[in-house]
N, C-alpha and C positions, 0 to 999 in steps of 0.2 A: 700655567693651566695645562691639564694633560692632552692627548693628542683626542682620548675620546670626550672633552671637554669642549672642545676646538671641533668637535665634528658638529655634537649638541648643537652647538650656538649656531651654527651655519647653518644646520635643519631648523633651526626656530626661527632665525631671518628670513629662511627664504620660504618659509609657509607658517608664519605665524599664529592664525584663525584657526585651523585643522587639524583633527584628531587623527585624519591619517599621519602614517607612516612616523609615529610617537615615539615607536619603541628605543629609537638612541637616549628618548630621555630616560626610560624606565632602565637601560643599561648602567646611564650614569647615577639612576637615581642609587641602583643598586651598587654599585662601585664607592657610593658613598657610606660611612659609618655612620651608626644614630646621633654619637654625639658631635657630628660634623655640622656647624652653623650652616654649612651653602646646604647640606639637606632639604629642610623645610621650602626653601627658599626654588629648590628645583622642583620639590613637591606641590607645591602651589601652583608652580606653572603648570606643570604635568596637567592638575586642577583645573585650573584656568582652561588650558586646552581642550578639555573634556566634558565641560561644560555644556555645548551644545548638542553633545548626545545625547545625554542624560534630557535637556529638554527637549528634543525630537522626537524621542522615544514617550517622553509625558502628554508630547499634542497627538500621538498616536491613538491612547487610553481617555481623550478628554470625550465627552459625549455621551460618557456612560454612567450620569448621576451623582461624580465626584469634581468638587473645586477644581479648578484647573492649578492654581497655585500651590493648592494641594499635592496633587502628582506632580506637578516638579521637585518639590522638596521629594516627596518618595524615592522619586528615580536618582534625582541628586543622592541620596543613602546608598542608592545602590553600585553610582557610580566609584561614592569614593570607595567601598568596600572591595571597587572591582580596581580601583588602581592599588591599594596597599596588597593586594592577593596575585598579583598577575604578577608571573613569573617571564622576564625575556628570554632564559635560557631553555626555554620549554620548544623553541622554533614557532610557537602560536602567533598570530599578532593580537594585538591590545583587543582590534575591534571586535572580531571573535569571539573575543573572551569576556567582552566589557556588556556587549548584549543580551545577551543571553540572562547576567548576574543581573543587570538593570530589569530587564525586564521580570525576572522572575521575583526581584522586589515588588514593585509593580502589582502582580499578580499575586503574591502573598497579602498584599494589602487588600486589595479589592476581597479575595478570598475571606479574612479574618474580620473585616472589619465594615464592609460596607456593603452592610445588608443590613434591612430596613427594622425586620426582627429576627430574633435570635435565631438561627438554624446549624444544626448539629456541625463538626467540620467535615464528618465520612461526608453527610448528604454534599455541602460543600465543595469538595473535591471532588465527586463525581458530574457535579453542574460543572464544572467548569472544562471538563471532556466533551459533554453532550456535543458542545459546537462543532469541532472539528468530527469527532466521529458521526453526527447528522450528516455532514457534510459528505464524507466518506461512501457513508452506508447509501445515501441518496444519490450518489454518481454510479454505485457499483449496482442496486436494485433497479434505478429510473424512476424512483421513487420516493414519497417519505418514508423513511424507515418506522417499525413500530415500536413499543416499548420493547416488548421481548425483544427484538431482535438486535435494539440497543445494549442493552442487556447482556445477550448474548456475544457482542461483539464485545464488550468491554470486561465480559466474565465476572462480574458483579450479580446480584441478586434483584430482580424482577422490582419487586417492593423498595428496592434503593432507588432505584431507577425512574419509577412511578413517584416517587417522595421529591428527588430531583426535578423532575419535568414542573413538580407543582411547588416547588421551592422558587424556581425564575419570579414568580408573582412576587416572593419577599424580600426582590434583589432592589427592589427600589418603589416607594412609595410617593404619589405627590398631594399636596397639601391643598388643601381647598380653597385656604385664600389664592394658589397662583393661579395667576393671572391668563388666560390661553390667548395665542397670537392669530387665532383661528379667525376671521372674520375679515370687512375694510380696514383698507391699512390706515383710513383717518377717520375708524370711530374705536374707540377704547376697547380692549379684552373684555370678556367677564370671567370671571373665576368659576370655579364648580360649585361653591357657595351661591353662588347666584341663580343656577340654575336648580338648587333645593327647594322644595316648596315648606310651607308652614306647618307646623304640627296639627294635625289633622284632631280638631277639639271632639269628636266623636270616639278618638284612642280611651280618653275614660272609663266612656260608655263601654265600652267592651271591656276592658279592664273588670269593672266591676261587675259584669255579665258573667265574665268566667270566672269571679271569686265569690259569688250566689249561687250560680246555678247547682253545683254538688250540695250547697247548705237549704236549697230549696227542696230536694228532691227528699232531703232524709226528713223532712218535716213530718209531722202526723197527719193524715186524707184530712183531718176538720180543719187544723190551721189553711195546708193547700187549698182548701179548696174555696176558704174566706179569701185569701189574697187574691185566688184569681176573680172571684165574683166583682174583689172592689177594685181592681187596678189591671184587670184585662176586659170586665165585662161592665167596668164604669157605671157599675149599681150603688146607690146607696146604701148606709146602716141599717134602715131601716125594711131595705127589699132584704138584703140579705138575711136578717132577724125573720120575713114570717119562710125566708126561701129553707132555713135549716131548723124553722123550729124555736127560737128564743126571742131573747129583750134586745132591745136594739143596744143599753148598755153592756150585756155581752158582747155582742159581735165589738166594743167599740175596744173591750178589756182585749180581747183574742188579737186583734189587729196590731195595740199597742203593746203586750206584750211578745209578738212575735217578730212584729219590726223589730224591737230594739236587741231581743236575741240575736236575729240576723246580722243587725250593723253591728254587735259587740263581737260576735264569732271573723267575722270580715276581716276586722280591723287586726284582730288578734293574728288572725293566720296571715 
């Protein structure tokens, strides 16, 4: 075995667990040829070793409406990407280089993927500035910052800005069966279903209020004004008859042909 082979092994015994100070391995990974069997084999480990950052970095992201097993698998993507791409000869070390790429995985995923409805990616990528430059702009004013002035700090456009602020609502939505932990710790949740009331049986009644009232008004004054005698002013056929003039079987013909117009125009529209 070569002499940087013999160093390898000595760095892996004597801190086995630790992603720091890795880089002899990525020396020797590089010192090896693709079709070299001990490759994969140092590759793994290198893996292995790496492991833990990749998920430190995923308990850092958890909280924020995504699986937690989830973001480990993500960050895991982006660690391996970050051991095949990391160069020893660069003077960098691994860790440097390894966070940054994890994490920016990470944050491409939340980005693209985990938001509740669709929102454009500009808006997207500007929500996900808001943070730090809130932060910024509020230490540097002594204040919240406004839209404009967010805006202004970020050199975007007003209307992007204002789209973003009201895009945070679609970053995460919850679901009415869950359960809130809000209350005594030994009587059960209720869910936000719980706290909805019933459909309120009077929504009808207005329903069909407001798909009459335009077809009442175009009516003729004599039909109008028989409806209202018999169904506001609770008069009989027969007051109605000497109240406008005719047979009580008029008013009864007037009544039942303009009900049934009504309910067939209704129905239609």
């Amino acid at each position: 075995m070569s002499s940087t082979s013999n160093r390898g092994a000595a760095k892996r015994a004597s801190k086995p667990d630790s992603y720091d100070n890795i880089e002899p391995l990525f020396v020797e990974l590089a010192a090896l040829s693709l079709d070299d069997p001990r490759r994969e084999a140092v590759r793994t480990e290198v893996i292995g070793r790496c492991l833990p950052l990749a998920d430190h970095i995923a308990r850092k992201f958890s909280g924020r409406g995504e699986n937690f097993e989830d973001l480990v698998q993500i960050a895991r993507v982006g660690m391996l990407a970050a051991v095949d791409r990391f160069d020893p000869t660069r003077g960098a070390t691994f860790l440097s280089f390894a966070v940054p790429t994890i994490v920016g995985e990470v944050r491409r995923h939340f980005r693209d993927y985990a938001w509740s409805v669709r929102v454009p990616r500009r808006i997207k990528e500007i929500q996900s500035m808001l943070g730090p430059t809130v932060e910024t702009l509020s230490q540097r004013l002594g204040r919240v910052p406004r839209a404009r002035e967010i805006a202004e700090e970020l050199g975007v456009d007003l209307n992007e800005v204002t789209q973003a602020l009201i895009a945070r609502n679609a970053y995460k939505t919850s679901s009415i069966d869950a359960v809130s932990d809000i209350g005594e710790s030994d009587s059960p949740g209720f869910s936000v279903l719980d706290s909805l009331g019933a459909e309120d049986p009077d929504f009808g009644i207005v329903d069909n209020c407001l798909a009459v009232t335009p077809l009442l008004a175009a009516l003729p004054d004599r039909e109008k004004q028989v409806l209202a005698m018999r169904f506001f002013d609770s008069m009989s056929q027969e007051q109605i008859a000497r109240q406008i003039g005719c047979s009580q079987m008029q008013v009864s013909r007037i009544l039942a042909k303009t009900l049934k117009s009504l309910r067939e125009q209704a129905l239609r529209d």
